[in-house]
N, C-alpha and C positions, 0 to 999 in steps of 0.2 A: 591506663584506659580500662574500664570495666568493659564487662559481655557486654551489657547494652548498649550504650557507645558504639563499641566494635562491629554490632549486627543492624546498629541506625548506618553506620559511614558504608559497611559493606551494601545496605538496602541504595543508599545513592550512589556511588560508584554503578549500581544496574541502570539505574534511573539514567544516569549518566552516559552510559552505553547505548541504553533503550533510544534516548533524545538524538544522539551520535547519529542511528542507523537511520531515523527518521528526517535526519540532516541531509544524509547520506542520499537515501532515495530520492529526496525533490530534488538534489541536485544533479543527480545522473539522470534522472526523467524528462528535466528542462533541458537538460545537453542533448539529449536525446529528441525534442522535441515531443516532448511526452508522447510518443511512440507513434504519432501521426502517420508516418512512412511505414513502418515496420509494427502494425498490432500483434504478432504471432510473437516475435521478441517484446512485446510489452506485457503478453499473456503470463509468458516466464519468467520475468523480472519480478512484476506484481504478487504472482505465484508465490514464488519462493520466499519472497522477503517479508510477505504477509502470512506465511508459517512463521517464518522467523520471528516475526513480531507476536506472534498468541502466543508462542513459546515462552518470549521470554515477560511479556503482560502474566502470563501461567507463574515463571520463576517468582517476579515481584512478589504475586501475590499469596505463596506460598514458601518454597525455602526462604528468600532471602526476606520475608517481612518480617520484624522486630517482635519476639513472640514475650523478650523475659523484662520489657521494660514498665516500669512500674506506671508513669504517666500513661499508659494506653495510647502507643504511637497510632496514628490517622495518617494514611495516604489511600487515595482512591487512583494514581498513576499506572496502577497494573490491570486496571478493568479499562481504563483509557488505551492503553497498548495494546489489549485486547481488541476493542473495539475496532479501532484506527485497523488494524493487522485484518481484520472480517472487511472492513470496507476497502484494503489493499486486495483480500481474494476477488471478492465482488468485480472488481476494477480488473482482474486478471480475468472472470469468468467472459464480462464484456469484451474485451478485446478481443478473446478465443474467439467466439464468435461471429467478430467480423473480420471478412476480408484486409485482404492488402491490396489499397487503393490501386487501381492500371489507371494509366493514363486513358484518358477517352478520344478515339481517333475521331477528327471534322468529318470524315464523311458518315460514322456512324449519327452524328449530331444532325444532318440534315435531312428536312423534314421530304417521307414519300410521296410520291405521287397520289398511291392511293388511298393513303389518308387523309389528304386536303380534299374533301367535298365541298362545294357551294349546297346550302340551304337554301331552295329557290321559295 
């Protein structure tokens, strides 16, 4: 097997990883109810894993991409993990932001006295 070879299988083996993690996440977020109950734990989920993911969109596109191959290897997969990884922070900024849903007690629900006016 020559370098380039070697530096194309190691570029997907990442690729391969990268699609993993992104596997990984819709499935703990649907078990989770994509954080419906819990946004502060969706915050740091999204958080983390959407470093995780620029990090390694960043590897793709730099160590591991195929630099000595003479065909001029093309993949655009490491600006996509990037991408995807900013709209995981994004997704982590919203959640912070809101609240964890409290149940709503009925008598708060019930309408006062003195805000039911008749318009004579």
């Amino acid at each position: 097997m020559d370098a380039c070879q070697r530096e194309v299988n190691n570029y997907w083996i990442g690729v391969g990883v990268s699609l993993f993690l992104t596997a990984a996440v819709l499935a703990i977020a649907a078990k989770q109810r994509f954080f419906a109950n819990d946004p502060q734990k969706g915050a740091k989920f999204y958080g983390v894993t959407g470093i995780i993911k620029i990090l390694m969109g960043i590897v793709l596109l730099t160590v591991l991409h195929p630099k000595d191959c003479a065909g001029g290897f093309q993949s655009f997969y490491g600006i996509i993990a990037v991408l995807l990884g900013i709209r995981w922070l994004a997704r982590a900024y919203a959640f912070s932001r809101r609240e964890t849903a409290a149940p709503v007690d009925s008598a708060e629900m019930a309408p006062s006295e003195s805000s039911s006016q008749e318009i004579v």
